[in-house]
N, C-alpha and C positions, 0 to 999 in steps of 0.2 A: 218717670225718668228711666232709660233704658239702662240696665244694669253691666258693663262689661267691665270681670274681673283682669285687674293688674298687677302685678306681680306685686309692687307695693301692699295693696291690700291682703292678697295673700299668705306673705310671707309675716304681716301686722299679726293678719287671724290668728295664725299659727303660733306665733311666740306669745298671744295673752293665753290662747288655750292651753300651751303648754307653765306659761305660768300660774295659771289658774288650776292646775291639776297638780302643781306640786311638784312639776319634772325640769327641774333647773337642771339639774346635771347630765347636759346634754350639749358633746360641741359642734357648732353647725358650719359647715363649710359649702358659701354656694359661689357660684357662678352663671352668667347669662350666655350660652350662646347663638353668635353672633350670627354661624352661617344658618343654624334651624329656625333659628330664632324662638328656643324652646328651654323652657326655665332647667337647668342642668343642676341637681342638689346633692349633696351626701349629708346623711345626717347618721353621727356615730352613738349609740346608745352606750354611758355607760352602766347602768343599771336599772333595776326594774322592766326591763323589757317585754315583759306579756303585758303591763298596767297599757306602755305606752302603745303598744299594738291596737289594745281596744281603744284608746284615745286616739288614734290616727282611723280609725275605721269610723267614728263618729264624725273626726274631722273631712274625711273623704263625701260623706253624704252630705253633710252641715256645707261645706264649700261648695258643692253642685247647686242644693236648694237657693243658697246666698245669689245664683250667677242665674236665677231664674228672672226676665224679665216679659211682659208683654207686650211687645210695640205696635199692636194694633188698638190697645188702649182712646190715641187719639191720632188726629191726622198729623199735628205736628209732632210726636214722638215718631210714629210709622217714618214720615220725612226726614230725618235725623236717622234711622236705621236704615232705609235704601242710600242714603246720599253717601253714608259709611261703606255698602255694600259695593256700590258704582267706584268709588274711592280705591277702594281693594283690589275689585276687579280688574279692572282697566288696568292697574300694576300685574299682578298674577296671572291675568287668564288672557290669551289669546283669542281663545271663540267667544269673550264677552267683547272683546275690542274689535273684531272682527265683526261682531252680530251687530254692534251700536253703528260702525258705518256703513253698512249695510244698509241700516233700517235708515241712517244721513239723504242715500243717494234715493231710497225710492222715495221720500219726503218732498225732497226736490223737487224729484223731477214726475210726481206722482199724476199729473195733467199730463204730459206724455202719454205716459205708458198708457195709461187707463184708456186712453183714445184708440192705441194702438191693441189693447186688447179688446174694447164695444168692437171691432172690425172684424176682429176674428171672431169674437161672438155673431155678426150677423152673417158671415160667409159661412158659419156653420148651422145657422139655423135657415140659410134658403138650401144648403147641401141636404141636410137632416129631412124637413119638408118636402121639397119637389123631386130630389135625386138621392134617396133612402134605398132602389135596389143598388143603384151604379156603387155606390156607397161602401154598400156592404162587399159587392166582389172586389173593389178595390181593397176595401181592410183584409178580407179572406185572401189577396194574391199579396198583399204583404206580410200576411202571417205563414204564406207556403216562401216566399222569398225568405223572410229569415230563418223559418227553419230550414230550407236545402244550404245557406249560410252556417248553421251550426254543423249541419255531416259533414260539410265539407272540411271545416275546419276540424272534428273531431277525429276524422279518420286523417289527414296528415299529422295532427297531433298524436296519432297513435303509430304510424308508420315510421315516425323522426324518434320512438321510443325504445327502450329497452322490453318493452313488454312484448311487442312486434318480434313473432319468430322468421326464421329466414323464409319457410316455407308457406306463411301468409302475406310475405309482400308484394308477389305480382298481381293476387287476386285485391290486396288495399291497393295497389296503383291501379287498377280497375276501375274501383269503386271512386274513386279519386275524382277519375275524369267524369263518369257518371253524373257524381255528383255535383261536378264544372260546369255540365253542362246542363243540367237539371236548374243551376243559380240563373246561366245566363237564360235559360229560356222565359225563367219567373221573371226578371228584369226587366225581359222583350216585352210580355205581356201587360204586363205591370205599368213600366211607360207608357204603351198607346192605349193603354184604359183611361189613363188620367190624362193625357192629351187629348183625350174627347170629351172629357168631362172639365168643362170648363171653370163651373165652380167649385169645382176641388180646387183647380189651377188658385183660382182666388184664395181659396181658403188658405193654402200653402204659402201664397204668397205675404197673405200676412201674418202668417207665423213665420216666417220667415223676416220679414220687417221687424218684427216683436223682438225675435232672438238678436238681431243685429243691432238694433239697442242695447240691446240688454247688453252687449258685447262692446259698447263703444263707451258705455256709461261703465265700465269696471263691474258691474255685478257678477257675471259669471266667474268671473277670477276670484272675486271674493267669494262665492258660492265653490270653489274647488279650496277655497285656501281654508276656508269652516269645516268642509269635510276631513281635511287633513287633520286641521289640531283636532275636531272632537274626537277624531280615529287615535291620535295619540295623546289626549287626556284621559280619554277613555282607559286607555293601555296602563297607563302611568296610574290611575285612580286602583286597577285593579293589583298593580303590584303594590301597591301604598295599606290597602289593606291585607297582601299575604306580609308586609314588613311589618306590620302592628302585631300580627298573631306569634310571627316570629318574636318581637321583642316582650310581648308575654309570656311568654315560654318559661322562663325563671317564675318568675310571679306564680303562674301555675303550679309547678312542682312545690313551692315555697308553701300553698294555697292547700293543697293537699297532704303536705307530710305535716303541717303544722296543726290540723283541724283531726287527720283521720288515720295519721299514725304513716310509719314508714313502708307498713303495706299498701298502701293507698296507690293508684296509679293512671293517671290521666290519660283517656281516650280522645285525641284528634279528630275532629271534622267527621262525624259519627251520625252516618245515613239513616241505616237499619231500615234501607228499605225503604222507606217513606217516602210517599206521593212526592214531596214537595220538600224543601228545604233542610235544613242537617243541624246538629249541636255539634258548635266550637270545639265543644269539649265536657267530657262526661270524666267524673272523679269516680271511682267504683272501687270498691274491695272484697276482697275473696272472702265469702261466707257458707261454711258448708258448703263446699264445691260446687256455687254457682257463684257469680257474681252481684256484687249489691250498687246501686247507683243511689250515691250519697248527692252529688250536686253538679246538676247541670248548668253551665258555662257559658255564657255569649260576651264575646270581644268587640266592642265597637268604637273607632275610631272616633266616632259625633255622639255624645251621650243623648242628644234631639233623636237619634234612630232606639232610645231604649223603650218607650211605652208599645210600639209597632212588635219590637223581637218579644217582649214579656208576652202578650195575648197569643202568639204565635206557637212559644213557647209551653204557655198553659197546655193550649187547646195539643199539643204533641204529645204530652205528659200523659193526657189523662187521658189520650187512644193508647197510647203504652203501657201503661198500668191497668187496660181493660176497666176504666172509669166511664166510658159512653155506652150510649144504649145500641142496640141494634141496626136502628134507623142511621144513627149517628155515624157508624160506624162503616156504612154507604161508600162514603165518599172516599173512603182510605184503600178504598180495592183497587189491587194491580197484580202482575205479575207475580209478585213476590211475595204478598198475602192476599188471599184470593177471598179470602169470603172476608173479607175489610177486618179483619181480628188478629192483632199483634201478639205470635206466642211465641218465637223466637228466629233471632235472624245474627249470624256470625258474621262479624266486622272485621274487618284486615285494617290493623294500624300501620299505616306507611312506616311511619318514624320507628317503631317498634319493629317492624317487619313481622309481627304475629296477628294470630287468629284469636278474637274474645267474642263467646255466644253470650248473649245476651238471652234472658227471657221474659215474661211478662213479669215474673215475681221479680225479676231484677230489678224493676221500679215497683215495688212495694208500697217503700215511704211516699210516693204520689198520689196513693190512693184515698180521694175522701170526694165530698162531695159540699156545692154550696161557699159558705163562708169558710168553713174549714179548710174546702182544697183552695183558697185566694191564700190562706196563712200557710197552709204547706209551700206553695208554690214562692212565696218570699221566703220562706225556711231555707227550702232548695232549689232555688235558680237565681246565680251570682252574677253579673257585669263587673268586667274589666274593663276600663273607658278613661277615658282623658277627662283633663278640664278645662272647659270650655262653655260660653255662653248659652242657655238653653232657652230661646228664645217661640219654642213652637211648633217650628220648621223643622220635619225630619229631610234627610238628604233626597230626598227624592222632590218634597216641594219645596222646597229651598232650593233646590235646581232651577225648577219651573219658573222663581220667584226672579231668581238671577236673570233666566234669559229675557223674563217679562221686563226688567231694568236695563236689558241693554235699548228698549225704545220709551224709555223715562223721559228723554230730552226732548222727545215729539208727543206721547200722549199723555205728559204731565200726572203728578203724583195721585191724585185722588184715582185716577183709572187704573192704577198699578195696586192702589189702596183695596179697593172691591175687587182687583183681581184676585189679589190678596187673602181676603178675609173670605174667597168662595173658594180656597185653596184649602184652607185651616178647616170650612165647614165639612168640608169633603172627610175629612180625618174624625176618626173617634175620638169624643173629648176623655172618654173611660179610659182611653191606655194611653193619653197626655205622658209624656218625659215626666211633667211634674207630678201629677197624681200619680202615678208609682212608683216615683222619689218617695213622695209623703205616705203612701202606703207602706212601702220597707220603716220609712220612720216612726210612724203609728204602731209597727209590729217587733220594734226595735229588733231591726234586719238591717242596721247600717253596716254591719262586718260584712253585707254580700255585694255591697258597693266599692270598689276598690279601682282609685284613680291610679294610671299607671304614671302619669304626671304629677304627680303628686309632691307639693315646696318641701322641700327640707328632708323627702324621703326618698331615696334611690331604690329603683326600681326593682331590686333582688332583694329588697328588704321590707318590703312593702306590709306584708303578710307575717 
């Protein structure tokens, strides 16, 4: 059965666990809201407060592992989880409702088109075969047509600008007609090459047929109206996660002064350099006048994106504490450490407005090797995350799964199912959401689990 947590159950969990620990004396004031549609809690402590801390940091892990399900189990579970996904989409998302009639109109009308494209396929295979030079100078004088089309345009876009001094304008209106006349002559040429090459003529002609289909049957308008929304879900997606980072912000500091003292102080979106990707956030404090890095941070909106950042994570840690070999070490070379070996590199915190050198000894505590650094590395690398059904799918193929569901209705569930399950193969089972849920739990590392959703706990109190 597929597991998806409800607030009911939830908010159940929470008050046996807290009964079961002993912490009655506590009053809870919640509310649902309506327009996020997102569990909104306060929960007032009045005594024992560290007990319940640690009892909310088991219940943050305990409630993740509970919401774990697998719906590729069987085919009618899988069926019941797409039919849920279609259900949602089709409300939410544009480019699903969009990509599903899409995939309607070429279904239909799939005997068309296909005729109309075998045509262009053979106009292009008697072009290809018998007329391969005419061919080629005709592609070559449409590749000199649109480039004398881009100077042209480039240098009046440069003429109509502020960048344009007075003193270069007569020689750009020069250049101008040069280049006017440069277009019109590729045109000339260009024309009576293909008016003598008759099966281009063809060839054109039925791509030409193709697109005016394509154009009478609405596809192309849905193919400009999908490019819109993904350009502005896209947009929306990417401020959705600078608003998650933002509303951890509390939590952070909360996160740091509570574990490492009121020196402690949280590093933002923290490069240092590296090849490839960055930490959320690094907790560090001043030791003997270097810096010390207690616990590194990653904030994710979909808890299904946590086993991906954790290996990601490791493997960054242990180029940074000088944990790899030589070889290893290969791949990390750029500009900004050249021989692939991390021995220091100074961060500018935005939000700070300062400068922090980091070194190699500033990850220290990262250093071990084997089983050892799997325990360091749950020690010290926390997730901030929501709660939410963890079903498999990180956001990247659960993407792929969604758009494969907007042609559900035409190629039926079992072929969405092996879409499916070659999606999941594709992913490492070793850095699973779940197994390194169950790894933190095995290493009682549940304090580094910390739902920012979390029933009955508001979000500045979490920690």
């Amino acid at each position: 059965m597929i597991c998806f947590i409800s607030i009911g159950y939830v908010v159940n969990t929470l008050h046996s666990r807290i009964q079961t620990s002993g912490l009655s004396d506590i009053s809870v004031k919640s509310e649902l809201n309506p327009v996020r549609g997102r569990f909104v809690s306060q929960c007032v402590m009045k005594n024992e407060i560290a007990l319940m801390h640690e009892q909310e940091s088991h219940l943050h892990l305990e409630l993740l592992l509970n919401s774990v399900s697998n719906p590729l189990n069987s085919l009618s579970e899988f069926e019941s989880f797409v039919n849920q996904i279609c259900e949602t989409q089709v409300l939410r998302n544009d480019t699903f409702r969009l990509k599903k009639q899409w995939h309607s109109v070429i279904f239909q009308n799939q005997s068309e088109l296909q005729k109309l494209q075998d045509e262009i396929t053979q106009c292009r295979c008697v072009l290809d075969d018998v007329y391969s030079v005419e061919c080629q100078e005709i592609e070559q004088l449409k590749l000199d047509f649109h480039r004398a089309k881009q100077r042209r345009n480039g240098l009046e876009l440069y003429l109509s600008s502020n960048r344009c001094p007075e003193s270069d304008r007569d020689q750009t209106r020069q250049k101008i007609y040069q280049a006017k006349d440069q277009v019109k002559e590729s045109q000339k040429k260009l024309s009576a090459l293909v008016s003598d090459c008759a099966p281009y003529c063809n060839w054109l002609c039925a791509c030409l047929k193709l697109e005016s289909a394509r154009k009478q049957l609405g596809l192309v308008e849905l193919e400009q109206q999908i490019k819109v929304s993904q350009t502005v879900r896209g947009r929306n997606f990417s401020n959705s996660g600078k608003r998650v980072e933002i509303k951890a912000g509390n939590a952070l500091e909360q996160l740091a002064h509570s574990r490492f003292g009121e020196d402690a102080i949280v590093l933002r979106n923290v490069r240092l350099g590296m090849v490839s990707g960055e930490f959320d956030a690094l907790i560090v404090t001043p030791c003997e006048n270097q810096l010390v890095v207690q616990l590194a941070i990653e904030i994710k909106s979909n808890p299904n994106d946590i086993g991906g950042s954790f290996s990601k994570y490791c493997s960054a840690l242990s180029w940074l504490s000088g944990g790899l070999s030589e070889q290893e070490n290969e791949k990390y070379k750029n500009r900004h450490h050249r021989d692939g070996i991390f021995h220091q590199f100074t961060h500018y915190d935005v939000m700070m407005k300062q400068h922090f050198q980091l070194t190699s000894e500033s990850f220290g505590f990262f250093l071990g090797e084997g089983t050892d650094f799997d325990r360091i590395c749950v020690e010290r690398i926390a997730f901030l995350t929501y709660l939410s059904p963890i079903h498999g799918f990180n956001s990247n193929t659960f993407a792929k799964l969604v758009s494969k569901c907007s042609q559900l209705h035409i190629v039926g569930v079992e072929h969405v199912y092996h879409y499916a399950q070659s999606l999941i193969d594709t992913e490492s089972s070793e850095f699973s959401t779940q197994n390194i849920l169950q790894l933190y739990s095995n290493n009682s590392a549940a304090h580094n689990i910390v739902l920012l959703n979390a029933p009955n706990v508001s979000a500045t109190k979490i920690l």
